[in-house]
N, C-alpha and C positions, 0 to 999 in steps of 0.2 A: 504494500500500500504506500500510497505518498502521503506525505506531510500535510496534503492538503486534504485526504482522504480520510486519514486518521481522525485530525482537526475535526470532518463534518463529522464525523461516528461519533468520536469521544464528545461534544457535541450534546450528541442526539440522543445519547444513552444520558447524559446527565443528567438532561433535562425531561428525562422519565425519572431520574429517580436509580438506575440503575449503575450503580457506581462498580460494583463488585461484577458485572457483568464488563463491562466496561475493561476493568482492571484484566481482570481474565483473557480477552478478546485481545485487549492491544498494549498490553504493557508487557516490557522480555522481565526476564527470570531474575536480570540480575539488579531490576528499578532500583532506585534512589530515591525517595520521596525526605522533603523538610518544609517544617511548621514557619510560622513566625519566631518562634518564641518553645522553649520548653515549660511545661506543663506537671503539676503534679500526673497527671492522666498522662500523657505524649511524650514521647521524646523529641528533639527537634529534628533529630534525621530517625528516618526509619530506612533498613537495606534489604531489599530482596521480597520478591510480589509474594511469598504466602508470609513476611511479617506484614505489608500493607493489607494483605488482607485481613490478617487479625485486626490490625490498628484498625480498620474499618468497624469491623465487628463488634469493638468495645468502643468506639463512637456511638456506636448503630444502642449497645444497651444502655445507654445513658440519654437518650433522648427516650421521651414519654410521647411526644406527637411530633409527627411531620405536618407543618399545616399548607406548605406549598415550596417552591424552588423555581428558579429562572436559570437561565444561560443565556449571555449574550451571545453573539453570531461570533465565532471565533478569528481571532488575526493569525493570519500565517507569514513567515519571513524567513526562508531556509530552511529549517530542519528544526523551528522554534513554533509554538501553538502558546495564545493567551486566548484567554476570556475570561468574563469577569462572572462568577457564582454569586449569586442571594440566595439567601433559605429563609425560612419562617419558621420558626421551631420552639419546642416547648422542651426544656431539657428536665429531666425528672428530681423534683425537690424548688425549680426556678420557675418566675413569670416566664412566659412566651415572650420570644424575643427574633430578631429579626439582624442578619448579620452577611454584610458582601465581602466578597475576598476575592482577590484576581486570584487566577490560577497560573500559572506559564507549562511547560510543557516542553522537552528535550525530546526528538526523535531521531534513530540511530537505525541503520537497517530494517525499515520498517516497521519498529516498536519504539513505545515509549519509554526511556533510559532515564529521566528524570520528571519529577513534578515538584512544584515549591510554589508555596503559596501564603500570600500579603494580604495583610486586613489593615 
């Protein structure tokens, strides 16, 4: 796939909501994903797609409701994909709250090799 291909999947899978499908689908074995910032919860890098998939999954039990999510139309430039995520979400113990974050996005050989992402 190209860069510009990935971009419209990764994309379009977000913006269902399907992240871990997403991750599965188009990211290689040996990703690199990092936070803003480390977290009691997060570390600020995570290495290698089954810890992103965990990291996902103890995301996934600390939210109580999904109440919606957007995707902007993604930028592509090389071998580089951003877009910008909003979520609406109710985290368990918290008000509902409402939070954007770009995403960026490294592509290598037809997979995704990095993701880092700014709030």
């Amino acid at each position: 796939m190209t860069t510009k291909e990935i971009a419209t999947r990764l994309a379009e899978l977000c913006q269902q909501g399907q992240y871990e499908a997403a991750q599965k689908e188009l990211y290689a074995d040996d990703v690199v994903s990092i936070e803003p910032y480390a977290t009691p919860d997060f570390d600020k890098e995570t290495k290698g797609l089954s810890n992103i998939l965990e990291k996902g999954h103890k995301f996934e039990s600390m939210v109580e409701a999904f109440h919606s999510s957007k995707v902007s139309e993604p930028l592509v430039t090389g071998n580089s994909i951003a877009f910008i995520l909003s979520m609406d979400v109710t985290m368990k113990g918290k008000d509902r709250m409402t939070f954007d974050e770009i995403c960026v996005y490294q592509v290598k050989d037809g997979k995704v090799v990095s993701e880092q992402f700014f709030m």
